[in-house]
C-alpha positions as CSV (number, residue, x, y, z in Angstrom):
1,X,143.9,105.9,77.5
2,X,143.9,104.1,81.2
3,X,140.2,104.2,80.8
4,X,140.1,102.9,77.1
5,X,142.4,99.8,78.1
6,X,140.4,98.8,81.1
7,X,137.4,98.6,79.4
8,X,138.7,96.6,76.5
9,X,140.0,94.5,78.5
10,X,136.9,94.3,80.4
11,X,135.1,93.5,77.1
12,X,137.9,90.5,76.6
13,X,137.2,88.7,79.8
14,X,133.6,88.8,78.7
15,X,134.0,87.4,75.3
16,X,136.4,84.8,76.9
17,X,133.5,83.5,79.5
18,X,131.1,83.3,77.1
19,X,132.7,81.2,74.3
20,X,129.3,79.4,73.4
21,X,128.7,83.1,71.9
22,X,131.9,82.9,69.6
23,X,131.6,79.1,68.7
24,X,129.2,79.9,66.2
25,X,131.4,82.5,64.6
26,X,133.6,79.9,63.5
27,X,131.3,77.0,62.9
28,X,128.6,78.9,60.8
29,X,131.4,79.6,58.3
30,X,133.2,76.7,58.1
31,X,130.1,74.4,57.3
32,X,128.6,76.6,55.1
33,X,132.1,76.5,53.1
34,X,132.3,73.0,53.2
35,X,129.0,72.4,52.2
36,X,129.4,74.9,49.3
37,X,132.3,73.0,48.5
38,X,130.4,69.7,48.4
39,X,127.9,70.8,46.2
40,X,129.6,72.4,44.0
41,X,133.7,71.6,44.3
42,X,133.6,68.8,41.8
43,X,131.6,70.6,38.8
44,X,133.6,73.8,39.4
45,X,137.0,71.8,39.5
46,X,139.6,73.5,37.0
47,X,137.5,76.8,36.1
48,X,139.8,79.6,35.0
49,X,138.5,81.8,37.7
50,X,139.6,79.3,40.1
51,X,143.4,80.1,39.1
52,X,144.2,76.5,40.1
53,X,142.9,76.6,43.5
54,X,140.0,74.3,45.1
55,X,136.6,76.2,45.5
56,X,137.4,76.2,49.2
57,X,139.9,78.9,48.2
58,X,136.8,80.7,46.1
59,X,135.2,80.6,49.6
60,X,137.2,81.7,51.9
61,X,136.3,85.3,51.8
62,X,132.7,84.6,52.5
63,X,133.4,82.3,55.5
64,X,136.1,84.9,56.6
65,X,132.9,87.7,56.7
66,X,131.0,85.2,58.1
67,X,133.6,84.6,61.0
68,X,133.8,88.4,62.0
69,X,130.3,89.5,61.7
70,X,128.9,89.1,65.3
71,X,126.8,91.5,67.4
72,X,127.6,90.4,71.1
73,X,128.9,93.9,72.0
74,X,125.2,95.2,71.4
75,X,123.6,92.2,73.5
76,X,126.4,93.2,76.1
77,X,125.0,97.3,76.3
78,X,121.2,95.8,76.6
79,X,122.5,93.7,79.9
80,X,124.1,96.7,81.1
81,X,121.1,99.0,80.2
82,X,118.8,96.6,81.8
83,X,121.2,95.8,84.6
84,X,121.6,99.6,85.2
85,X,125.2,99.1,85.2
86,X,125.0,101.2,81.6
87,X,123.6,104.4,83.6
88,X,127.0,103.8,86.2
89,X,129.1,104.2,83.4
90,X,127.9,107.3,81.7
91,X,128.7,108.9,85.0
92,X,131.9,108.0,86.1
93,X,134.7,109.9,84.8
94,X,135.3,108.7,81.4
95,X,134.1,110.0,77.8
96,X,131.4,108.1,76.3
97,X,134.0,107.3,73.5
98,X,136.1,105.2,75.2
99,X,133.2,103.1,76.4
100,X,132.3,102.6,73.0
101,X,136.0,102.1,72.0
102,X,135.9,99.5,74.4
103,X,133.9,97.5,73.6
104,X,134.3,97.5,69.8
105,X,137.9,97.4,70.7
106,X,137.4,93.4,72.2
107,X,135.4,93.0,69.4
108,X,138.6,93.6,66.9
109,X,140.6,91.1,69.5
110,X,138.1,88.3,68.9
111,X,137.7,89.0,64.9
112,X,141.5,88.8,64.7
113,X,141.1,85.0,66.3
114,X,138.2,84.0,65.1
115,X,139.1,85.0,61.5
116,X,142.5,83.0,62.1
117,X,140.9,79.9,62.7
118,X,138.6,79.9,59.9
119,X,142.0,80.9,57.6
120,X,143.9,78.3,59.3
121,X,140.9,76.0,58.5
122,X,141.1,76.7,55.1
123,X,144.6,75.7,54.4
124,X,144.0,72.3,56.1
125,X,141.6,71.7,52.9
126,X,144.4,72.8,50.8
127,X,143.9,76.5,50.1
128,X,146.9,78.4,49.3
129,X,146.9,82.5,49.4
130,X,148.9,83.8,46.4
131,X,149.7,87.0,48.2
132,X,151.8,85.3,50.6
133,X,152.2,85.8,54.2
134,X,151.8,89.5,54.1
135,X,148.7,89.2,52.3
136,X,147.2,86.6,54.7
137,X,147.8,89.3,57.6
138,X,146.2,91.8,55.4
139,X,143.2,89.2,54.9
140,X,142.6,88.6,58.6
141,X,142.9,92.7,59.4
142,X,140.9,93.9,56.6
143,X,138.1,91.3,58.0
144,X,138.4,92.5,61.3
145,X,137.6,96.1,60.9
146,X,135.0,95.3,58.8
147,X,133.8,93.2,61.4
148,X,134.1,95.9,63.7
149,X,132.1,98.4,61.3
150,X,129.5,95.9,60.9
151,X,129.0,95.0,65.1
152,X,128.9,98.9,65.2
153,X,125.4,98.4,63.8
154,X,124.4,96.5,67.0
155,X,125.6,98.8,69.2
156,X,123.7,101.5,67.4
157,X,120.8,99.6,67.6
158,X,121.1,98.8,70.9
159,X,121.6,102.3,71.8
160,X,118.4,103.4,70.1
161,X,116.1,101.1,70.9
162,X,117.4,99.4,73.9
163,X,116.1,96.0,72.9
164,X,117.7,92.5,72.9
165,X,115.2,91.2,70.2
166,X,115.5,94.3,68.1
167,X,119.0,93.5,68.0
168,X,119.1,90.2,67.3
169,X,117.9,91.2,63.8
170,X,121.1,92.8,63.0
171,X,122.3,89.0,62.6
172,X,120.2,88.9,59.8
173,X,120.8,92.0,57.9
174,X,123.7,90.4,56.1
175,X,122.2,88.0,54.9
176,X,120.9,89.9,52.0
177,X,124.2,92.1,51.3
178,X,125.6,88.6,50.9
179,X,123.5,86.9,48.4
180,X,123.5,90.0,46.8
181,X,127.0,89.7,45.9
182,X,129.4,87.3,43.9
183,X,129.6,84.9,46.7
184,X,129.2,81.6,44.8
185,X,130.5,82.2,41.4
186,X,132.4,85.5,39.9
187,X,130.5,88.5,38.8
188,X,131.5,88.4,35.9
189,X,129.6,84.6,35.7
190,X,126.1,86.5,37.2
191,X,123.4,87.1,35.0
192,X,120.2,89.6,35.3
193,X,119.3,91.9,37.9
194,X,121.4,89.8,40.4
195,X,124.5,91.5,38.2
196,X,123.1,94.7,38.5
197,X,122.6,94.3,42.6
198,X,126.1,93.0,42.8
199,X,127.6,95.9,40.7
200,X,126.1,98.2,43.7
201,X,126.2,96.5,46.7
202,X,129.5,97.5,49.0
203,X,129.8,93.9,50.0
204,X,130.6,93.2,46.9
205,X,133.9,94.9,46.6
206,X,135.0,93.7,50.0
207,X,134.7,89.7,48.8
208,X,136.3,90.7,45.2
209,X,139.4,92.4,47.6
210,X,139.9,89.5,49.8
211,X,139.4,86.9,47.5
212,X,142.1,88.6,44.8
213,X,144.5,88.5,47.9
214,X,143.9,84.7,47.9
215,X,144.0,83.7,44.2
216,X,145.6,86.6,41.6
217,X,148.2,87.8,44.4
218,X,148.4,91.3,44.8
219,X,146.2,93.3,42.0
220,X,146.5,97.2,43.9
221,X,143.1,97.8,42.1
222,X,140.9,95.5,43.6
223,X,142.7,95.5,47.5
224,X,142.4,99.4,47.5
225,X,138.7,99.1,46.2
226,X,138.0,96.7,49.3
227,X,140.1,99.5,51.6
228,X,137.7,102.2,50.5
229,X,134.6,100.4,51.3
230,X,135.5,99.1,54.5
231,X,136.9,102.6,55.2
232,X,133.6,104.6,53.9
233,X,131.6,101.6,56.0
234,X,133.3,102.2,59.2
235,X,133.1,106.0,59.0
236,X,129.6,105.9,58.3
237,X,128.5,103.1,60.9
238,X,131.0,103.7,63.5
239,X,129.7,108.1,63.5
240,X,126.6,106.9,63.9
241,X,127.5,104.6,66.6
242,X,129.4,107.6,68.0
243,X,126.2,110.2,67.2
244,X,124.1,107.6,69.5
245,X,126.3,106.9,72.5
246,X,126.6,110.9,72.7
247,X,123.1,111.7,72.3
248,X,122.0,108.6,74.9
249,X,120.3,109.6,77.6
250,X,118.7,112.8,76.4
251,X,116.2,110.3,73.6
């Protein structure tokens, strides 16, 4: 445990140096909102599935997803691959776990912040969340580990292929899960095939949990949905994580 909290905090000084490589985690989502609110705030305005919020509120999921995904913990293991500092590691007297802990560890630290802000943000522009306090804590944890399942990807990559531009692409892999999903207007508003890809994409049932926190209150349905998929997410992307930093060394 010693080990685990050393590292972390390791991993937190880093982040903390480098805040050029957080800024955009809480710029990217905040414009985008805004702008998405510009465009479309106005002809929206008073739309049942609104509940009598602005479409900022509507938003706020996406920009919290936005706020959390980042992938500096698998730039972090290429420097210390390439650095040879990685190699150190692996040797000293501490599982290969709790150097991956570590580091995804910090990275649940700075989702917690960075998916503050962005909430915070939000209520300057007159959002309200109908669940209440309790359901704006739940908001900013339930974005934070999916954040963490989702930098788990880096780290994977970054284990595998030991390459900074290989996984720099991970930035862009949501990208697709998220116009793939009710991120401008409801599902139930979505027409086509574009239905069909929200209806089986995992992103999908995330945004509907978050955003039913903000605007219906508490509806157990669609919060336990969003539980199961960030769950089933983390298992999956966090054993392979686990599968890699374990089998490193012997590729």
């Amino acid at each position: 445990m010693s080990a685990l909290w050393l590292l972390t905090k390791r991993a937190v000084r880093e982040t903390a140096r480098n805040p050029e490589a957080t800024f955009p985690l809480i710029f990217i989502p905040v414009f985008f909102m805004l702008v998405n609110a510009g465009q479309l705030g106005d002809k929206l305005k008073g739309e049942p599935f609104l509940h009598g919020q602005n479409y900022i509120a509507f938003q706020m999921p996406i920009s919290l997803l936005f706020a959390v995904i980042g992938i500096t913990s698998g730039l972090a293991i290429i420097v210390e691959i390439e650095t040879g500092y990685f190699d150190k590691l692996l040797v000293a007297p501490i599982s290969r776990l709790a150097i991956l802990a570590g580091r995804l560890s910090a990275d649940f630290f700075r989702n917690l912040v960075t998916g503050s802000i962005v909430i915070v943000i939000g209520f300057a522009f007159g959002m309200r969340v109908e669940s209440g306090p309790l359901g704006v804590v739940l908001l900013v944890l339930l974005g934070s580990f999916f954040g963490v399942a989702y930098g788990s990807t880096a780290v994977l990559i970054a284990l595998r292929s030991r390459s900074a531009q290989t996984v720099n692409v991970t930035s862009y892999m949501f990208f697709p899960l998220l116009f793939l999903s009710p991120n401008l207007l409801p599902r139930s508003l979505m027409q086509g095939w574009l239905r069909v890809a929200a209806r089986f994409n995992p992103v999908t049932y995330v945004i509907e949990g978050l955003r039913s926190l903000i605007l219906d209150g508490w509806v157990a349905e669609r919060v336990l949905m969003c539980v199961v998929v960030i769950a089933a997410t983390s298992f999956v992307l966090l054993g392979l994580s686990v599968r890699a930093m374990n089998q490193y060394g012997d590729l």
